[in-house]
C-alpha positions in Angstrom: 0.0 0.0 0.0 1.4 3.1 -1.0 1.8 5.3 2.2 -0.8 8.5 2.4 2.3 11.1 3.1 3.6 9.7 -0.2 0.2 9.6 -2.0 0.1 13.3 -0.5 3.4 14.5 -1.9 2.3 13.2 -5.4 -1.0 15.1 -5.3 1.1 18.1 -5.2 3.8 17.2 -7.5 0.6 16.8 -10.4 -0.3 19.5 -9.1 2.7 21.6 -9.5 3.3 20.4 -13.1 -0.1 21.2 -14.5 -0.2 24.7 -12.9 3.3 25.7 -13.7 3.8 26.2 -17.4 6.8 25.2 -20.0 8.6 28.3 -20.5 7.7 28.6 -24.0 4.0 28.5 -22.8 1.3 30.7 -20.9 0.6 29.8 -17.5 -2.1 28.4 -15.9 -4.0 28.9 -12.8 -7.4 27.8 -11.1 -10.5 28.9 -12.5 -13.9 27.7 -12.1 -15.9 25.9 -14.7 -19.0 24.9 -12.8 -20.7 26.2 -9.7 -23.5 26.0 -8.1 -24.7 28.2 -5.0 -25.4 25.9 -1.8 -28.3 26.2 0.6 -30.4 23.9 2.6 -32.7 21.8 0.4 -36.4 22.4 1.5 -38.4 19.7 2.2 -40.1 18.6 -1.3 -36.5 18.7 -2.5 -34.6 17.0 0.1 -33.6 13.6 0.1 -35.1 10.4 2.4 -33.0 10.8 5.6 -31.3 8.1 5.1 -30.6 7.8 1.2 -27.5 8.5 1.2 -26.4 5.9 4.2 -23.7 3.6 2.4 -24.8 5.1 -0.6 -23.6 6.1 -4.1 -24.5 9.7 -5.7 -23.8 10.5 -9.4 -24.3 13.9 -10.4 -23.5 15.6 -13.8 -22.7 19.2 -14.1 -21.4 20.8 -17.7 -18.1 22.5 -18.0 -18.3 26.1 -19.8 -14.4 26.5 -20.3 -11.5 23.7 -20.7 -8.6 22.3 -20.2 -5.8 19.8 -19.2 -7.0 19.0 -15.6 -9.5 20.2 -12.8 -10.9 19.6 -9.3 -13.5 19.3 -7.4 -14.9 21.0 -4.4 -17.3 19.6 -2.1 -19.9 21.2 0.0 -21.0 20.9 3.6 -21.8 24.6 4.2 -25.0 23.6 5.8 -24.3 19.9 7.6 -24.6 20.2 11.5 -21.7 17.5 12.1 -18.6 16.6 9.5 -19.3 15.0 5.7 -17.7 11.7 5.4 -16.9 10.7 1.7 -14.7 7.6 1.2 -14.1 7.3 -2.1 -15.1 9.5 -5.5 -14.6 9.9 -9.0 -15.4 11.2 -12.3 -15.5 10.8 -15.7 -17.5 11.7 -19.3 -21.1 11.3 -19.2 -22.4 8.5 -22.2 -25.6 10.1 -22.4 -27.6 13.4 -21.0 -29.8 11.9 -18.4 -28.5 8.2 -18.5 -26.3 7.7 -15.8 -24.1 6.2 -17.6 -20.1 6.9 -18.0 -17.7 6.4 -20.4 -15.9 3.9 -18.8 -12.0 4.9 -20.4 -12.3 8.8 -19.2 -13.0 7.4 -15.1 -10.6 9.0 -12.6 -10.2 8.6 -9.1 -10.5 12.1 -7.2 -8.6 12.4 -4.3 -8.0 14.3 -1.2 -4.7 15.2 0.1 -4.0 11.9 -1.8 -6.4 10.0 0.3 -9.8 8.4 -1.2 -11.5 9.8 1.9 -12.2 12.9 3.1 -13.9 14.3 6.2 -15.2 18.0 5.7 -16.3 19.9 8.3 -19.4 21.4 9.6 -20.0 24.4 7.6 -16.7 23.9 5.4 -15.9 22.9 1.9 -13.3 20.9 0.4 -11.3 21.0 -2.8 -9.4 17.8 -4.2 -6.5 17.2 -5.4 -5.9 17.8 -9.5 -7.2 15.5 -11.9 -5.7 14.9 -14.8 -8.5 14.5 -17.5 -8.2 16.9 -20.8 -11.7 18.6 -20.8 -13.4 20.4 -23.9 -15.8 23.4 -22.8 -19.3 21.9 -22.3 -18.4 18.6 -21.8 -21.1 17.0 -19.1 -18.7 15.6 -16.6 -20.8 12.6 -14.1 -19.2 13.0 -10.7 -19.5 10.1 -8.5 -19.4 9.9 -4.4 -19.8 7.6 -1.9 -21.3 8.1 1.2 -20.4 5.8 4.4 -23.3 7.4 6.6 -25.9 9.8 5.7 -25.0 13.5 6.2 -25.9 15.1 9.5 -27.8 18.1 7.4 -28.2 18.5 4.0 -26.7 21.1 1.5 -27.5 21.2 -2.0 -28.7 23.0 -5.1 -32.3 21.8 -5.9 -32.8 24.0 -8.9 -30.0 21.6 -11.2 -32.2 21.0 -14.4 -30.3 18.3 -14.3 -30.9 14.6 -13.3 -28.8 13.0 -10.7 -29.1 9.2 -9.7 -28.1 7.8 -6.0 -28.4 3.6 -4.8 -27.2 1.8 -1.6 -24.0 0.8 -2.3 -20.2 1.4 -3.5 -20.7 1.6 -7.2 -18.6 5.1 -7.9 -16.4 3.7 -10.9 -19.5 1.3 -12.3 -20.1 2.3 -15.5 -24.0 2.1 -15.4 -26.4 2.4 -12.6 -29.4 -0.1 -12.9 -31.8 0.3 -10.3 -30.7 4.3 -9.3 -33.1 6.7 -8.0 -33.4 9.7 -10.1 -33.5 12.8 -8.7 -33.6 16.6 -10.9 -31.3 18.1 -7.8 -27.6 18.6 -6.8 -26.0 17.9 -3.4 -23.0 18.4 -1.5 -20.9 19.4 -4.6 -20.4 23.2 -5.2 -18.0 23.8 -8.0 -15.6 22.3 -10.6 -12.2 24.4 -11.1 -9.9 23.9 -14.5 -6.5 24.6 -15.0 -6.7 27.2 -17.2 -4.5 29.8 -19.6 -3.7 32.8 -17.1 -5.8 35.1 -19.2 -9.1 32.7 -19.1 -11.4 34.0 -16.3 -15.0 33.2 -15.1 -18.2 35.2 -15.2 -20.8 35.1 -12.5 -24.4 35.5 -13.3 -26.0 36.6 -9.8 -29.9 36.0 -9.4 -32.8 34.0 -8.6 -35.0 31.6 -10.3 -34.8 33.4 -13.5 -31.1 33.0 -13.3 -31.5 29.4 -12.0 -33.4 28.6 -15.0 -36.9 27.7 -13.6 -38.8 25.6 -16.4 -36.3 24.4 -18.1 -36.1 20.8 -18.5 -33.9 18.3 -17.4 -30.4 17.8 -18.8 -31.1 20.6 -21.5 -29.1 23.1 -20.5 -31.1 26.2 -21.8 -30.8 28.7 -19.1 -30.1 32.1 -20.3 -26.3 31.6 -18.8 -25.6 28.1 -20.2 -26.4 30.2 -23.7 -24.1 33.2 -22.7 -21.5 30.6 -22.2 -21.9 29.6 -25.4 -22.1 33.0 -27.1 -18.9 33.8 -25.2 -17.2 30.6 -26.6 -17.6 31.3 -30.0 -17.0 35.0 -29.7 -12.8 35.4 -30.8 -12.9 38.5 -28.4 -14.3 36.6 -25.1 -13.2 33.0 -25.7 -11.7 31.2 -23.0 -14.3 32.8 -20.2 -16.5 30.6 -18.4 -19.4 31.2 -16.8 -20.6 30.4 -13.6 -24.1 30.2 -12.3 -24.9 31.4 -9.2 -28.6 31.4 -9.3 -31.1 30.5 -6.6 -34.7 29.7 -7.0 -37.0 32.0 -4.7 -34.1 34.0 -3.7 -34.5 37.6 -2.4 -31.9 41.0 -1.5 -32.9 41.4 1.8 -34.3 38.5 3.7 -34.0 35.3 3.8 -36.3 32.4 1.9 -35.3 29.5 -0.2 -31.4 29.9 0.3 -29.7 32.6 2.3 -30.5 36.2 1.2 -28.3 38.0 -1.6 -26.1 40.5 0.5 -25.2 37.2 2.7 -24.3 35.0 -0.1 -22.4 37.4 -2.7 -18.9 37.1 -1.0 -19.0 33.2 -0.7 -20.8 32.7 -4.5 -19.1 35.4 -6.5 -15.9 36.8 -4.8 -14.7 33.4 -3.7 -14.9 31.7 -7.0 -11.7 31.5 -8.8 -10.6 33.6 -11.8 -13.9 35.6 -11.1 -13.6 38.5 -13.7 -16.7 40.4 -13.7 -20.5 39.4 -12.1 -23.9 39.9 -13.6 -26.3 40.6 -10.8 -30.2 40.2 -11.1 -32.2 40.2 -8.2 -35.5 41.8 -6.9 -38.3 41.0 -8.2 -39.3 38.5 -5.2 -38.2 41.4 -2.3 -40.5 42.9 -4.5 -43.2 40.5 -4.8 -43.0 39.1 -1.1 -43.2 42.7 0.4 -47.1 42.0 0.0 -47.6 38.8 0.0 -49.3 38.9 3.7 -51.5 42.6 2.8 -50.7 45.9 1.2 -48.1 48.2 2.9 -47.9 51.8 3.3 -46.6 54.3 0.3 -43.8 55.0 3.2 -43.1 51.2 3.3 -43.4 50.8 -0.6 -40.3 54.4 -0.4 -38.3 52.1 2.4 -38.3 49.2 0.7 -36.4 50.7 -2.3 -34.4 52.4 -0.4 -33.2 49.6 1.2 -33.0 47.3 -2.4 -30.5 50.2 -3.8 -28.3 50.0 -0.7 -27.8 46.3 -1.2 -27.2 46.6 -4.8 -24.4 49.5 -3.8 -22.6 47.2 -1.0 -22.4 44.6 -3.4 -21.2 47.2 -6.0 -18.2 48.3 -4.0 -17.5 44.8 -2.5 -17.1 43.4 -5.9 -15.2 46.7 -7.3 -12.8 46.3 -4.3 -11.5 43.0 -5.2 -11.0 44.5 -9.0 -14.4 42.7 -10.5 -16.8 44.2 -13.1 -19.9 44.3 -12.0 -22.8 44.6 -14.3 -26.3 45.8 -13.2 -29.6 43.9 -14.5 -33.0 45.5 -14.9 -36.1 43.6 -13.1 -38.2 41.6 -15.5 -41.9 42.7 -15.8 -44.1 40.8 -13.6 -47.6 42.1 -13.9 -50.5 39.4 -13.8 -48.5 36.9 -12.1 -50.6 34.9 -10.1 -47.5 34.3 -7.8 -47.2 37.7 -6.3 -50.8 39.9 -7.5 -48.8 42.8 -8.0 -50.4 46.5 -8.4 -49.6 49.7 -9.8 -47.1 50.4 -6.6 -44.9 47.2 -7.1 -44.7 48.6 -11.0 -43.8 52.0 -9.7 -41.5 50.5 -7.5 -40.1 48.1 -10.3 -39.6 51.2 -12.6 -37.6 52.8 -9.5 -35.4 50.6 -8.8 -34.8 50.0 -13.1 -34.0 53.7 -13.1 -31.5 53.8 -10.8 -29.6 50.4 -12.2 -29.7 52.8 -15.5 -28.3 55.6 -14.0 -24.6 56.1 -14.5 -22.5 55.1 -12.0 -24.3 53.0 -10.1 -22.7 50.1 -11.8 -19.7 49.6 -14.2 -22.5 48.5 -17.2 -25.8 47.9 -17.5 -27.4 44.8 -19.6 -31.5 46.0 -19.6 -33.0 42.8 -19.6 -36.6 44.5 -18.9 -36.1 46.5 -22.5 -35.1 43.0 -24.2 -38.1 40.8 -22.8 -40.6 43.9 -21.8 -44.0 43.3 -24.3 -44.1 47.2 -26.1 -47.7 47.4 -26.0 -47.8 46.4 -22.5 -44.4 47.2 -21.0 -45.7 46.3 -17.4 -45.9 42.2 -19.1 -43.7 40.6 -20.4 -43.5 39.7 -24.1 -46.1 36.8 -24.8 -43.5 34.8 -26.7 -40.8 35.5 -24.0 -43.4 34.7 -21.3 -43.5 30.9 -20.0 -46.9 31.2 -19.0 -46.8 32.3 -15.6 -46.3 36.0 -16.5 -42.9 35.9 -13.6 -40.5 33.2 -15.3 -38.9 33.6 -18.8 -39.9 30.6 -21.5 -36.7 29.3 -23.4 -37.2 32.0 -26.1 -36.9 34.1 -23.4 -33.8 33.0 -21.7 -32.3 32.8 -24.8 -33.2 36.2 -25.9 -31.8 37.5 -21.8 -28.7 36.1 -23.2 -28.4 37.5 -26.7 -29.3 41.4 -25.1 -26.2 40.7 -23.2 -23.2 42.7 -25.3 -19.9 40.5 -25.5 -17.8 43.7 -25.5 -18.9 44.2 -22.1 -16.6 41.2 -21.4 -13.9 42.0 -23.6 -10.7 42.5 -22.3 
């Protein structure tokens, strides 16, 4: 058995050669590929207590950048009591929604050159480097085995993608027969590349619009996945990534599904590696919610944009301290939602808020989403062939129109 000091040694020796560049070559450092922003799963999208007892979890995740070797970071930001994993790996997923792998790309991951790793309550984890040559959106299946359940779940339930978990050690089988499928993400917060030093990441900031809401499984038509691929193909931008940081039901001020904005932005978009520049899109449920129980005063309606615009500025100068870009979003229409009944004061309020993203200064650029998606005849709806039907949430048209109002330049170095 090869001793773990050894094994450890090794790790960083890989490590080492894949960061460190030939002199006749760029360098390369860390920059993420895949993220995905960690809360605690509610109920309907939690798993069975125990599913994960002496259990295997295979989850895919698609890669917007590439390269010669990457790593994995594991998640137990919410557990109450350390997240055991004894083994993992990955490799190239057969088919979207198959669980299968192709069984020649398989790698071991591991930690400090052990297959186990314990992570701490409220901690995360990176591995060691894999070396696996990666092409930008390639679907990656990332396989872990859990010896006991974990003490408190953390996850992503918006994934739009399928993910498949059975009793057992089964992380290098090439097919699962018999898996349970689930359309969420757990315990597994980003995938890192070892990049070209000028490749960087983009993070788009938001809520369910930015999460993708009715998009179907293992499609990959959220309005970032598409910006990825506009920035891949653009000669000026290629080489960024993007990196979604969206959650479902997600709000500035207060907390709801997933901690609120202002707590999250320095652990989902000034942590993440390379970062370059962030797109932030958020509001429309403080807006929405502010009601949901009865109307509130014109003074309350004043307040509460008051206190939207100082969030967006401390996120602003937080991101502009640590040398990021960061790119405001106008709100979305929402009138006739049946989510959030909103009146001709959450409009004026909507408008408010839109103006002041406009206004110079307030942010480094401006992408106005609620010009690209807004219906002209109606600019308090949205666009019937943008709208999926619920008058809130973008169809695919519509994400994919969100991402072509977004101008490449901005991203240009």
């Amino acid at each position: 058995m090869v001793p773990p000091l050894f094994r450890a040694l090794a790790a960083a020796a890989v490590a080492a050669l894949i960061v460190a560049a030939p002199a006749h070559a760029a360098p390369r450092r860390w920059v993420g590929a895949w993220a995905a922003a960690q809360q605690v799963p509610e109920p309907a999208n939690a798993l069975p207590a125990n599913a994960l007892a002496d259990a295997t979890l295979r989850q895919v995740v698609r890669v917007s950048a590439g390269g010669p070797a990457l790593r994995i970071r594991v998640s137990n930001l919410f557990g109450t009591a350390p997240l055991r994993i004894d083994a993992a790996h990955l490799a190239r997923e057969a088919a979207p929604g198959s669980g299968a792998i192709v069984a020649a790309s398989d790698r071991a991951v591991t930690f400090e050159g052990r297959a186990e790793v314990t992570v701490p309550a409220g901690a995360e984890y990176l591995s060691d480097p894999v070396v696996l040559a990666v092409k930008p959106f390639e679907r990656l299946a990332i396989s872990l085995h859990f010896p006991e359940a974990p003490r408190g779940q953390t996850g992503h339930p918006g994934s739009r993608t399928t993910s498949f978990y059975l009793p057992g050690a089964h992380v290098a089988d090439a097919e699962l027969p018999g898996a349970t499928r689930v359309a969420h993400w757990y315990a597994l917060s980003g995938v890192e590349l070892a990049a070209p030093a000028k490749a960087a990441a983009v993070v788009t900031f938001g809520d369910s619009i930015t999460d993708g809401h009715g998009v179907g499984p293992d499609r990959d038509q959220r309005w970032p996945d598409v910006l990825a691929e506009r920035l891949a193909a653009d000669p000026r931008t290629a080489g960024l990534s993007v990196l979604n940081l969206g959650i479902g039901g997600n709000r500035l001020l207060l907390d709801g599904l997933g901690p609120n904005a202002l707590a999250r932005f320095d652990r989902d978009v000034l942590d993440q590696p390379g970062v370059r520049a962030v797109i932030i899109l958020e509001g429309v449920n403080d807006l929405g919610t502010a009601t949901r129980d009865g109307p509130i005063s014109p003074a309350a309606h004043r307040q509460l944009v008051a206190e939207m615009i100082g969030a967006y500025r401390q996120m602003a100068d937080r991101a502009r301290a640590r040398g990021l870009k960061v790119i405001g979003a106008t709100i979305l229409p929402f009138a006739e939602t049946p989510t959030y009944h909103p009146t001709a004061e959450h409009e004026a309020d909507r408008q408010a808020l839109n103006a002041w993203i406009r206004a110079p200064g307030s942010f480094d650029a401006v992408i106005d989403f609620d010009a690209a998606l807004r219906d002209p005849a109606h600019p308090e709806r949205l666009r019937p062939a943008f709208d999926s039907g619920d008058h809130l949430h973008p169809s695919v048209a519509g994400y994919r129109a969100m991402a072509q109002a977004v101008p490449l330049g901005l991203f240009a170095r």
